[in-house]
N, C-alpha and C positions, 0 to 999 in steps of 0.2 A: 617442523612438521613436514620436512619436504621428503618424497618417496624416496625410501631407500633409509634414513636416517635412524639408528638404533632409537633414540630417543622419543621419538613417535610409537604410541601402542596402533597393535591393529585393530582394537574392538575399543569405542569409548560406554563409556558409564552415564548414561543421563540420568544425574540425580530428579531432574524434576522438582516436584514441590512435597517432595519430601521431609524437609524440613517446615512443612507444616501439615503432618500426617493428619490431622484432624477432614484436610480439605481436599483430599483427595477422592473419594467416594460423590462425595455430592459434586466434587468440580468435573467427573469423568461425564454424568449422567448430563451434566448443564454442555459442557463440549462439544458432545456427541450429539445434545439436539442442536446447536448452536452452527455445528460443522452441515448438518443435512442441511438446515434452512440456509445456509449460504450457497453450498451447489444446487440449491430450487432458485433459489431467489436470484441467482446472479446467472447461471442458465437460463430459465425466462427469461429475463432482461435482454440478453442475447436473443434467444429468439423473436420475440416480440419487435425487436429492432430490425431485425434482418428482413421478417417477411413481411412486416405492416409496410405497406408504400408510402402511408401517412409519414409516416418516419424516418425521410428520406433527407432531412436535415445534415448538416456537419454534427451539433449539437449529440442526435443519438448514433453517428459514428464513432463519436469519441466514448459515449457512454459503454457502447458494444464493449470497446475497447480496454475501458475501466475495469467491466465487471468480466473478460477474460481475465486482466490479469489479478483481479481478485482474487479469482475461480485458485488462478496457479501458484496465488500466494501463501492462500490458508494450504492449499492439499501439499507446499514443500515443508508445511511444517505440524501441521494437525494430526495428521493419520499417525504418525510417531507418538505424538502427545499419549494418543486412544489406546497404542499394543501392550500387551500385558512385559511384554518383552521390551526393558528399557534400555538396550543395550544396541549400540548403533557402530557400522565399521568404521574402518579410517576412510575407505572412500567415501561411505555413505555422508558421511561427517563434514567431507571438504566438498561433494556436491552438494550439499545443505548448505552451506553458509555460503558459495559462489553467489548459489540460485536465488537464495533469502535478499541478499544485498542486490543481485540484479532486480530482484521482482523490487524492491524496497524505492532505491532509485529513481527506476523508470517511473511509480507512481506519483511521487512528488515531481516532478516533470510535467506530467498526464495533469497531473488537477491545474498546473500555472498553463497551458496548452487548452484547458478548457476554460480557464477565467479569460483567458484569451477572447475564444470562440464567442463566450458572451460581452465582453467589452464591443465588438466590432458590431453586435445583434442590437444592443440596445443604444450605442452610440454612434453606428456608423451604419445606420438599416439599410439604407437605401446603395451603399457601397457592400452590404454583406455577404450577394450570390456572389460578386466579383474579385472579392478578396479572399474568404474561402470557402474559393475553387476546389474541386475533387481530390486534384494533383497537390493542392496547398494541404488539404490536411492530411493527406497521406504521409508526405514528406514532414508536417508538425510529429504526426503518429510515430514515423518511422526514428525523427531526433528523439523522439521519449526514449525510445527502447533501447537504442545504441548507447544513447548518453548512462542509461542504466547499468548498460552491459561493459562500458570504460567503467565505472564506478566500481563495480565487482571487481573486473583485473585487478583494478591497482591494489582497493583495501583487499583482496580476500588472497594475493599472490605475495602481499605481504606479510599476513600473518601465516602462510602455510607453510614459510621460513622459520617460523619462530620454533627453537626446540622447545619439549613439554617436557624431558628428565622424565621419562616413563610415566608423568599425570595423566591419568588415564577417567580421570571423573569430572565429567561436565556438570556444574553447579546451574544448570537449568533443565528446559524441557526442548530443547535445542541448539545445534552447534549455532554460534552467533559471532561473529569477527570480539566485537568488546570479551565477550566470555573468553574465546577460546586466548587473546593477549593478556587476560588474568591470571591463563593456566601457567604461562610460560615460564619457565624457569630465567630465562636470558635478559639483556636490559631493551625493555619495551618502549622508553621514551619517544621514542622516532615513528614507530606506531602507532602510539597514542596521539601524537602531535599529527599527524599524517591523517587519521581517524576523525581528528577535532577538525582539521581544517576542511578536508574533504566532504565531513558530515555538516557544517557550516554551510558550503558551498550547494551541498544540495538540497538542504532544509529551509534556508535563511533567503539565498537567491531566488527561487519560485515563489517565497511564498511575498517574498517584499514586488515581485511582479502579482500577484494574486493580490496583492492590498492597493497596486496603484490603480490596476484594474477595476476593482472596487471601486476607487477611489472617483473615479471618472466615471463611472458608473453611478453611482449616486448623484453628483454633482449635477451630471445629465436629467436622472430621473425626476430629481427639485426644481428641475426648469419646466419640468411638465405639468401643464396646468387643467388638466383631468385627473379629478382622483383614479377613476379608473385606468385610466394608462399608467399613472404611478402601482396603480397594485399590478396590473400586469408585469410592467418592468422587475419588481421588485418580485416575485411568484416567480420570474424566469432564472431569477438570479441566487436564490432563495435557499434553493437544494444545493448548489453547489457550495455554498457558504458553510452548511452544516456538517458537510462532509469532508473539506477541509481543516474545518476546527478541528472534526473528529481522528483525519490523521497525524495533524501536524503537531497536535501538545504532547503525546508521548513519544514521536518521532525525536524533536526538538529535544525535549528532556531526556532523552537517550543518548544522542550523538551528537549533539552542541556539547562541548564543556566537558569531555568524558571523565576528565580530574575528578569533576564534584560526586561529592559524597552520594550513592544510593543502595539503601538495604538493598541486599542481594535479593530478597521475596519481593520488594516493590521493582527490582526493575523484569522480574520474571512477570507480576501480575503486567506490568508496563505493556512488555512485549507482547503478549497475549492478548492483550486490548487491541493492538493494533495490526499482527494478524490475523483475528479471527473477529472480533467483534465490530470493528469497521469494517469488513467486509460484507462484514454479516448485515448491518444496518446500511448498507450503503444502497441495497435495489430496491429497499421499504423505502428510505428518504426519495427517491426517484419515482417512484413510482405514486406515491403515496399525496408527494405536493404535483404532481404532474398533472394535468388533462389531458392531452396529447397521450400518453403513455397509458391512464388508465383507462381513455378510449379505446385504445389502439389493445387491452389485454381483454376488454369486454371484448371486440371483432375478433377475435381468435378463437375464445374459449365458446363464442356464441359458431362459429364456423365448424369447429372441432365435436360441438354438439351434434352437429347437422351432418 
């Protein structure tokens, strides 16, 4: 696929879920509401965070943070899903899967970066203005993103090597690194193996720091002998829990083990799950188990009255 290469078409073909004509009608209508409540809900969030001073925690820095690149996750791949026009260029194609796998990355990063954040709150309170510092979580912030953005180079500069022998039909609803090494015509082993270990590395690594973090977490909050301080601890820690489950199991079953067997319609629903509807759920879960937050969305909407 590298520019210039006859073998690369210039316009590809996104089959989408076409092969299950039945579910496209009703899945456009479910999208399209699914896609706006994400840019309400994950904009809020954003604001709500920036101008409440209540919320001047590291905790809803990183949130902010989250739900940007939420924002930039679903919109490099949804608005394509919604056009009647299935047909996407070759640039369009290789800035699609760059940006998927950068935005992809960086987030599994961002959630081990905020189990972080609450490991140090509920086990190290009294060390927790001092350790992160403004300058600490910027620089936490800023390793998500970079680390996202190597992630990209490597899988997505590898596969835009790979020739396609004129395959010009993408068997999803998105160019996606695994997809577009399915198309190739050439021997992809090195790829794949490259894919599996790298997608290991970013799946497997945060999240076995997001379970120790737990880990300690708990431990800590069983030593606390107020029921009430255990549900606080546990209410603090609560949200971020659900929202990495909700990234990590179709993440994991994507790009751990790329060998293993998956219908081609489950791992299109897979993807879908996980850019648009953890998105989608993720400023409900935040907002929804929060006090702080659903304080802090009363003072706005009650100012914004007034």
């Amino acid at each position: 696929m590298a520019p210039g290469n006859a073998s690369a078409p210039s316009v590809f073909i996104l089959l989408g879920f076409s092969d299950l004509p039945w579910l496209e009608k009703p899945l456009f209508a479910v999208v399209l509401a699914a896609y706006i409540c994400t840019l309400m809900g994950n904009v809020w969030v954003i604001v709500v965070s920036r101008v409440d001073p209540h919320l001047g925690s590291p905790m809803y820095f990183f949130l902010s943070n989250l739900s940007f690149l939420d924002l930039c996750f679903t919109t490099t791949t949804i608005p394509q899903l919604l056009l009647p026009d299935k047909t996407i260029s070759y640039g369009g194609c290789v800035t699609q899967f760059y940006t998927f796998h950068f935005l992809g990355a960086t987030e599994c990063i961002l959630l081990a970066v905020m189990s972080l954040d609450r490991y140090v709150a509920v086990c190290k309170p009294l060390q927790y203005p001092t350790i992160m510092h403004p300058r600490f979580c910027a620089v936490l912030v800023a390793t998500a993103w970079l680390s996202g953005l190597a992630n990209s180079l490597v899988q997505s500069s590898l596969t835009v090597q790979l020739p396609l022998c004129g395959n010009s039909e993408v068997d999803d609803f998105l160019c996606e690194v695994p997809v577009m090494i399915r198309m190739s015509c050439a021997d992809t082993t090195f790829n794949i193996a490259m894919l599996s270990i790298v997608g290991t590395f970013y799946s497997l690594v945060p999240l076995l720091l997001i379970l120790v973090s737990y880990g300690c977490i708990v431990a800590t909050v069983l030593r606390v002998r107020t029921t009430a301080g255990k549900k606080k601890a546990f209410n603090t820690c609560g949200s971020h829990v659900v929202v990495v489950s909700l990234f990590y199991g179709p993440v994991i079953s994507m790009y751990v083990g790329p060998t293993a067997t998956h219908a081609q319609a489950e791992n299109k629903l897979m993807a879908l799950f996980y850019s648009l509807v953890t998105p989608m759920l993720n400023p409900f879960i935040y907002t929804l188990r929060n006090k702080d937050m659903k304080g802090a969305m009363r003072r706005l909407l009650v100012s914004l009255c007034h």
